[in-house]
N, C-alpha and C positions, 0 to 999 in steps of 0.2 A: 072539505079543505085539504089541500095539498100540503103534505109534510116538506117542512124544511129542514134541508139537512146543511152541513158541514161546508158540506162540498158547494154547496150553492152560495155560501159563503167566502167561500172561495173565489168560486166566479168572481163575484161581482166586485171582490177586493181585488180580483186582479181587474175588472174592467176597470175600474174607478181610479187604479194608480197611476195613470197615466195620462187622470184630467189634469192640465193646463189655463181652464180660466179663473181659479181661484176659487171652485165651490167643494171641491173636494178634501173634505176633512184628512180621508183617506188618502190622498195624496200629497197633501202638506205632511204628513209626520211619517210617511215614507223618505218627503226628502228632508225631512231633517237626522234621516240616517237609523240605525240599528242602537244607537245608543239611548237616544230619545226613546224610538220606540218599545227596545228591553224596559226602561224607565216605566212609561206608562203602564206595561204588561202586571210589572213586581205590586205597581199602584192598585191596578185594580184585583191581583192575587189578594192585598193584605186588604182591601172593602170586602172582599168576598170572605176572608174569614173573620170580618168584624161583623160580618152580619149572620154567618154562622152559630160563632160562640155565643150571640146577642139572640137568637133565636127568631130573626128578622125573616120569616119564608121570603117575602115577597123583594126585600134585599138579596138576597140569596138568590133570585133567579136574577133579578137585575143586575147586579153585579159578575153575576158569573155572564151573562151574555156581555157585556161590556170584557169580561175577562179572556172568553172564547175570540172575541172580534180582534182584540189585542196579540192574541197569541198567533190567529192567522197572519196577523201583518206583518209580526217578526220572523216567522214563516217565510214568506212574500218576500222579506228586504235576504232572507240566508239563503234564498233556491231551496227551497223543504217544501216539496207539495204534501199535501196532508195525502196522499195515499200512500208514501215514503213511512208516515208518522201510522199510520192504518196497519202498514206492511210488519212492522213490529211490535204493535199491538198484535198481533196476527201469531205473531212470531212463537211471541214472549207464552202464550196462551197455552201452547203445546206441552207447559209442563207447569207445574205451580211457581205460583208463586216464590216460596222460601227457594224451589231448586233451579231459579231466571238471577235471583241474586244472590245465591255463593255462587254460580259462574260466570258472574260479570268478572271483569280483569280486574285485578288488585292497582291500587293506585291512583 
């Protein structure tokens, strides 16, 4: 089996935003805007730590894949390719942890 990553998740949210006969999930809550779709993101954030602190494994991966899907798409509506998001993960790596956050900007 072929690993799936990220990125191919990506793909296909970008193929799929820009279905027009009314089968794409993915396309309807693109156009209902960044606001919706921030909405649903924060929704499925607090299932994934309700299944967390619940000690739910199998919550816990469901939810987080529904959480992962969510976050590409508000992605998707901001122009933020996930290699942008990769790039800084990347970034940030170069030094610990504690010394990425006293040099974030105050404010």
């Amino acid at each position: 089996m072929s690993q799936f990553t990220l990125a191919d998740l990506e793909r296909i949210i970008a193929g799929r935003a820009s279905a027009t006969d009314g089968s794409s999930y993915t396309a309807s809550l693109i156009a209902k805007g960044q606001t919706k779709a921030a909405q649903k993101l924060g929704e499925e954030a607090v299932e994934t730590v309700i299944a967390a602190v619940s000690g739910d494994r199998a919550g816990v991966i469901s939810e987080s894949a529904d959480l992962l899907y969510h976050l590409l798409v508000v992605w998707k509506i901001a122009g933020v390719p996930l290699n942008d998001v990769l790039e800084e993960l990347r970034r940030r790596t170069t030094q610990t942890g504690l010394e990425e956050k006293a040099g974030r900007a105050k404010g």
